[in-house]
C-alpha positions in Angstrom: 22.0 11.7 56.7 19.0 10.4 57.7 19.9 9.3 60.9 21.4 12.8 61.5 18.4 14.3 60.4 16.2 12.1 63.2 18.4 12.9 65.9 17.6 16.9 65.1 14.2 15.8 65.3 14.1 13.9 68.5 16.6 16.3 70.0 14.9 19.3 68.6 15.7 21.8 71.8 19.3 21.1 72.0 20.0 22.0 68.6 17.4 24.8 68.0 19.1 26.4 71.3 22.8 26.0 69.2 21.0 27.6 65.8 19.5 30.4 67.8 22.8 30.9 69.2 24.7 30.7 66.0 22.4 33.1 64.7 22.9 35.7 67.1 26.6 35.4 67.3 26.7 35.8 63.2 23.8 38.1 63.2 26.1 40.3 65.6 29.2 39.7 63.8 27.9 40.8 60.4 26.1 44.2 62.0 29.9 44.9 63.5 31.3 44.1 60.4 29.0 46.6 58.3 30.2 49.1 60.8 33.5 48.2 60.3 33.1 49.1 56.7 31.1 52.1 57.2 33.6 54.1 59.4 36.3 52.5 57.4 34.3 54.5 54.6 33.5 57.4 56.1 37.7 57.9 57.8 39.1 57.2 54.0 36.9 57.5 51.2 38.8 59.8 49.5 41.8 57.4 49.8 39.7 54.3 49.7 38.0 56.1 46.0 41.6 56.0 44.4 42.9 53.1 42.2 46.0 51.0 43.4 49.1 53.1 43.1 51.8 54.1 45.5 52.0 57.2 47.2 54.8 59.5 48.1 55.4 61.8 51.2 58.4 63.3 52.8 60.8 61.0 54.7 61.7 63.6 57.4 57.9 63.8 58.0 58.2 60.7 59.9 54.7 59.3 58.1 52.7 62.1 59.0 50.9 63.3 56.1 50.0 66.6 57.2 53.7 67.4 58.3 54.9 66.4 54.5 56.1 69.0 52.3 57.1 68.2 48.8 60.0 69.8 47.1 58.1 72.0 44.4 61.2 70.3 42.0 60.8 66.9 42.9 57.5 67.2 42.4 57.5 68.4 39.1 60.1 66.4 38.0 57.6 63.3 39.3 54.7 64.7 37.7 56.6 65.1 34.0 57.7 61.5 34.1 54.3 60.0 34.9 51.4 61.8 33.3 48.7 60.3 35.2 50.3 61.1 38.7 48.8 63.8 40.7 50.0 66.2 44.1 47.4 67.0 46.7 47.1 68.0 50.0 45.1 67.8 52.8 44.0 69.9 55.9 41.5 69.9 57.9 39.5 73.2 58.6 35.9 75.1 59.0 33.7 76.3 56.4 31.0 79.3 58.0 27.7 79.2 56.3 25.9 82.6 55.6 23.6 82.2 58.2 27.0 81.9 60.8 26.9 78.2 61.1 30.2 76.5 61.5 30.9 73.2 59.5 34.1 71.0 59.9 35.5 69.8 56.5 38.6 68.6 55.2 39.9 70.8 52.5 41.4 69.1 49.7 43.4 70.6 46.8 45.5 69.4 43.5 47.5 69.9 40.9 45.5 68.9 37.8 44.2 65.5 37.6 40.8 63.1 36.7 41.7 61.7 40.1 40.6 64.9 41.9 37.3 67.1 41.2 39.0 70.3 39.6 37.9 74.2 40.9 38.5 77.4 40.0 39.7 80.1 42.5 36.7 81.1 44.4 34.7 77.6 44.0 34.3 74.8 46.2 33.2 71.1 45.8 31.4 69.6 48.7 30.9 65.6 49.7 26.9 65.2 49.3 26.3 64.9 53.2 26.8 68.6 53.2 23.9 68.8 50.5 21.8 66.4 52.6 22.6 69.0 55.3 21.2 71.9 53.6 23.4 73.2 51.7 23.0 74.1 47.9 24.3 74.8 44.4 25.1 78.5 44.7 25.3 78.8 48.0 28.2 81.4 49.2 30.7 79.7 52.4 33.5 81.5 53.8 36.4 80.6 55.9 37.8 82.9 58.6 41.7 82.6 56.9 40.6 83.3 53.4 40.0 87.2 52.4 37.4 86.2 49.9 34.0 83.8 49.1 33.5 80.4 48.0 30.8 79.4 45.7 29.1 76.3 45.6 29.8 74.6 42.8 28.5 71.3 42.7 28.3 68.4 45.3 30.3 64.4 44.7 29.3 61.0 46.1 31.2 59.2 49.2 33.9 62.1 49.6 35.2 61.8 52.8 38.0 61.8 55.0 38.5 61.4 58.7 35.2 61.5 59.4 34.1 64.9 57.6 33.1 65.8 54.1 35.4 67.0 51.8 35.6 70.1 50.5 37.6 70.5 47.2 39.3 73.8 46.6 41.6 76.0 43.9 45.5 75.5 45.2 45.6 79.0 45.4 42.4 79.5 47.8 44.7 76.5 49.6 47.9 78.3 49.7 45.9 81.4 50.9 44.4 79.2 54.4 47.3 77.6 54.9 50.1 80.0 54.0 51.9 76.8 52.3 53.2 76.6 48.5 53.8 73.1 48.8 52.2 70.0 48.4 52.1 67.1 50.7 51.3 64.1 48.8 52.4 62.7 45.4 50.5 59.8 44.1 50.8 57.7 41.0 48.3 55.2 39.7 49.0 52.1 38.7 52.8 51.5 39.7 52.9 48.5 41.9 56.6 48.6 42.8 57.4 51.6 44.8 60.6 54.0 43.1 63.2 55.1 45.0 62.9 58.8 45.2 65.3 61.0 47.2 64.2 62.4 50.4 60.6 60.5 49.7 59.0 57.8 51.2 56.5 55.7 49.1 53.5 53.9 50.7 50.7 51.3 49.1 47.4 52.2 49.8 47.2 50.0 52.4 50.6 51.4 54.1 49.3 55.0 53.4 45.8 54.5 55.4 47.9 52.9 58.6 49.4 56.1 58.9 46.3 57.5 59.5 46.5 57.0 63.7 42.7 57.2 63.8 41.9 55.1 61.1 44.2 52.4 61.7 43.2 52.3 65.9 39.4 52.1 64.7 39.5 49.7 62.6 41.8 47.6 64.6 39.5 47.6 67.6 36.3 46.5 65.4 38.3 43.7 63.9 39.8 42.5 66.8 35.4 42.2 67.9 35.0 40.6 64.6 37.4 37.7 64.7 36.4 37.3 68.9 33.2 36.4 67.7 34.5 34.2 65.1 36.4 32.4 67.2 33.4 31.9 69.6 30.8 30.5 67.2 33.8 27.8 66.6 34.3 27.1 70.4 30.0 26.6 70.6 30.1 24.4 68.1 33.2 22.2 69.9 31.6 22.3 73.4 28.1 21.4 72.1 29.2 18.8 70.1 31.4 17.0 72.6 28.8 17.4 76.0 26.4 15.3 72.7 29.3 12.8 72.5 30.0 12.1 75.7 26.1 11.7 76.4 25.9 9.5 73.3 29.0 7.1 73.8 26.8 4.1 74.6 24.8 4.2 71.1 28.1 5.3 69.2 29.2 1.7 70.8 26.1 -0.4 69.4 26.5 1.4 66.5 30.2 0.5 65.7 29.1 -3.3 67.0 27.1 -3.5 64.2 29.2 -2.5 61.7 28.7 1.4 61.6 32.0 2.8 60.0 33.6 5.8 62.2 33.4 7.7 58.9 29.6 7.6 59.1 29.4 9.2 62.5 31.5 11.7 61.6 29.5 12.5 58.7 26.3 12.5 60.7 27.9 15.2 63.1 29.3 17.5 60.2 25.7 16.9 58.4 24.3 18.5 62.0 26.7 21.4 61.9 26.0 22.3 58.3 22.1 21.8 58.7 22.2 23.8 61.8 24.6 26.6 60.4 23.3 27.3 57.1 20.1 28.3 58.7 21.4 30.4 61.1 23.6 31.9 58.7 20.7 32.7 56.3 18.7 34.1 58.7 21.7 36.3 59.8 22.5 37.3 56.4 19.1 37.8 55.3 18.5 40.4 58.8 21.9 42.0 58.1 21.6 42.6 54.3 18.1 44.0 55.2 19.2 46.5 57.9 21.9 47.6 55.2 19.5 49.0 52.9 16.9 50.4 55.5 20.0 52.1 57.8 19.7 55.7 57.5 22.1 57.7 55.3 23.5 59.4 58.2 24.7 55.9 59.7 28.1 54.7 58.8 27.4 51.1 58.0 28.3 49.1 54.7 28.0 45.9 54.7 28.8 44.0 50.9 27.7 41.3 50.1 31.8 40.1 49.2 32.6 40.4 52.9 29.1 38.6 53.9 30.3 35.7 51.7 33.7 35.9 53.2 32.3 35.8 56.7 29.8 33.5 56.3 32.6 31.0 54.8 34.7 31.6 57.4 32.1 30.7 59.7 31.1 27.2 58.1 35.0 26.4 58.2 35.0 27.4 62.1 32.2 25.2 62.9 33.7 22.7 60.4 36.8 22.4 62.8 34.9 22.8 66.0 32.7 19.8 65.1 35.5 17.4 64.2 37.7 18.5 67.0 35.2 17.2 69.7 34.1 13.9 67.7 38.1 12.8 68.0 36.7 11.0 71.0 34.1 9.4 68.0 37.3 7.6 66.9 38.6 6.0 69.9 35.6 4.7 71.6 35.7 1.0 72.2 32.3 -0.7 71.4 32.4 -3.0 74.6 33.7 0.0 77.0 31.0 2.8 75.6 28.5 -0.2 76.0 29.1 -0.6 79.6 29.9 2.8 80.3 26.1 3.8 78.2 24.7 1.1 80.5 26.5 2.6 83.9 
């Protein structure tokens, strides 16, 4: 270790250009990452909210959850045998403000259920970004396809769904918009194998929000960034390490003439990497985790401190590999031949 550590130190440049490097290639990956999370957030909370459980939509609506249409007996049948499932549906639509400003919302209705935030005919429940927006308790919205008023109620945390804030309505002010008796979802909490239910299709949670075409193209594209950058901090680590090797294979030969074990270089090198990485990362981390609490509300970024771990792990493993893979040459030098070839 000590050797490794005065090698830093007389080679301070090289390896401070790597750490600044690493840094900015973790520091980036963990900003895209919060991102990530945040729109993955903001597309699906109200899906993302729910427990594990499997949900249910037509077959023939070829996994389009807005096309589905549940048979009223089916779903009653569903909803006798498990007490804790629950039917909802979900539209998108506009909500007019008295003053004649238009707001896009989804609307979101159910049968009866602690799952869901239950209104009566007339109310409305509204995600909190329409409070931060102006909007308050009492306040009277009205929608061009509903005959009457709706009342604020009351306002709930991280309610969301394809990018606009729910709005939780009575299934009859539902039926009224949409001129639609039937429900288009069927979910039950808790069951991890999915039944076999006639003319339904059952989904995981995970199944049910790759339907979603935006959601699952979004967050595709940001990992797909995510795992790029991965995959470059772990190719830095093997180029920079090996242009080091090949400029030290004279002392690697002087040091295996006097007994040095290969083992020992190795170590040195992975003692590098970690000294080198753990400071980048903590910088990185330390930035990111900062930026997540100073963001503004109205960003979508969420960045927890689970996937930081996970990332930052994944990135010690990377550099791990891409350290070892260029000192390979470590173990075949010849101390005569990297002697002469130092001495060349």
């Amino acid at each position: 270790m000590k050797m490794a550590l005065k090698e830093m130190k007389k080679n301070r440049v090289r390896f401070l250009i790597l750490g600044s490097i690493v840094f900015l290639v973790s520091f980036l990956t963990f900003i895209i990452s919060g991102l990530a999370n945040g729109l993955s957030q903001d597309n699906a909370a109200l899906i993302k909210n729910l427990p594990d459980g499997q949900f249910y939509m037509a077959k023939d609506a070829e996994q389009t959850y807005n096309l589905s249409k549940i048979d009223p007996e089916t779903q009653s049948e569903m909803l006798t045998k498990h007490q804790d499932a629950v039917a909802f549906s979900i539209q998108m639509g506009f909500l007019n403000e008295q003053n004649g400003k238009q707001r896009s919302v989804a609307f979101v209705t159910s049968t009866d259920s602690p799952l869901f935030e239950t209104v009566n005919p007339g109310e409305i429940i509204l995600d909190q970004s329409m409070k931060d927006a102006g909007i308050k308790i009492g306040d009277i919205l009205t929608n061009s396809q509903h005959n009457g008023e709706f009342k604020v109620k009351g306002f709930v945390e991280q309610s969301k769904y394809s990018h606009a804030p729910v709005a939780y309505i009575n299934p009859e002010d539902y039926q009224e918009i949409y001129r639609i008796s039937e429900m288009q979802l069927i979910f039950i909490p808790g069951a991890d194998t999915p039944q076999n239910v006639e003319n339904l299709q059952a989904f995981s949670q995970k199944e049910f929000l790759n339907t979603i075409s935006s959601y699952k193209a979004e967050q595709m594209s940001l990992n797909m960034i995510i795992w790029f950058l991965v995959v470059i901090s772990g190719m830095l680590f093997a180029i920079f390490f090996y242009m080091m090797n090949i400029q030290k294979m004279g002392l690697y030969g002087i040091l295996k003439a006097i007994g040095v074990k290969t083992s020992s270089l190795f170590k040195m090198m992975w003692t590098q990497m970690a000294f080198i990485t753990v400071i980048a990362l903590g910088l990185s981390v330390l930035l990111s985790q900062t930026f997540n609490i100073l963001a503004p509300t109205s960003m979508p970024f969420h960045l927890t401190s689970e996937t930081t771990v996970q990332l930052s792990m994944i990135f010690l493993l990377i550099g791990f590999a891409g350290a070892t893979l260029s000192g390979i040459q470590i173990k075949k030098v010849e101390p005569l031949q990297a002697i002469q070839q130092g001495e060349m």
